[in-house]
C-alpha positions in Angstrom: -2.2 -7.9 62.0 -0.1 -10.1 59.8 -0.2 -7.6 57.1 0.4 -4.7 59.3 3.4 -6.6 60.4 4.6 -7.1 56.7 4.5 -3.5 55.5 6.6 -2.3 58.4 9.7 -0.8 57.3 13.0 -3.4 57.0 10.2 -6.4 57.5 11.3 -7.4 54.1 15.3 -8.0 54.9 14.4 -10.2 58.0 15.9 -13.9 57.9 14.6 -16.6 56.2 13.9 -18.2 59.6 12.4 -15.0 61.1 10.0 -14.8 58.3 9.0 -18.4 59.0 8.1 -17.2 62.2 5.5 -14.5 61.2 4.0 -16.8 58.9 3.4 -19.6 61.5 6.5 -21.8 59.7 4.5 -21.5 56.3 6.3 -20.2 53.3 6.1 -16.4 52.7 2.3 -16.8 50.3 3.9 -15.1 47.5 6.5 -17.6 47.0 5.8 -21.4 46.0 8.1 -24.3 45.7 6.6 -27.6 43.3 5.8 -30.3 45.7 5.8 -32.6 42.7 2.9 -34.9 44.6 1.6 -37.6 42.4 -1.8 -36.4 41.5 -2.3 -38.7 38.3 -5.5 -40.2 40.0 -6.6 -37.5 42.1 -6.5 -34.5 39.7 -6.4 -30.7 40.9 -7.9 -32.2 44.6 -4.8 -34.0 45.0 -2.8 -30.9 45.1 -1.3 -28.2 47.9 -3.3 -24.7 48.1 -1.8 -22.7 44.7 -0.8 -25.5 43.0 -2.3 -27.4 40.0 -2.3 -30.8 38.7 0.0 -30.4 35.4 0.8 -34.0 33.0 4.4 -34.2 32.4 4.2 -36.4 29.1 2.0 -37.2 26.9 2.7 -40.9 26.5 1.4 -44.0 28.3 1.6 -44.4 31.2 0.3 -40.6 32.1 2.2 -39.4 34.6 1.1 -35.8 36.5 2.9 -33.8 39.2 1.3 -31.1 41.3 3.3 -28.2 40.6 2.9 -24.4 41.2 0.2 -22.3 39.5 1.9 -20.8 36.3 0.8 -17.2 36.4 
């Protein structure tokens, strides 16, 4: 149904807020925003659904930020 909602015609130029709605509050799926959660211990299992564990320098101490999935 949520699809079906999403291809209607105009669905596209609805608010910001009224697209919250149809996806339950969640961010529209195709979008993603870096939540730049510590995942330095935990890896990839550390991270939000489509994002990845990515090391933001290479020196000591090894820091890594979950960050979106570069496509």
């Amino acid at each position: 149904m949520l699809k079906n909602i999403l291809k209607l015609n105009g669905a596209q130029q609805l608010s910001k807020n009224d697209q919250k709605n149809i996806f339950a509050g969640r961010p529209n799926p195709g979008s993603c925003v870096d939540s730049n959660i510590d995942c330095t211990n935990t890896g990839n299992a550390g991270c939000p659904v489509n994002q990845g564990c990515y090391i933001q320098s290479p020196d000591l101490p090894i820091v890594a930020l979950c960050q979106c999935i570069k496509k």
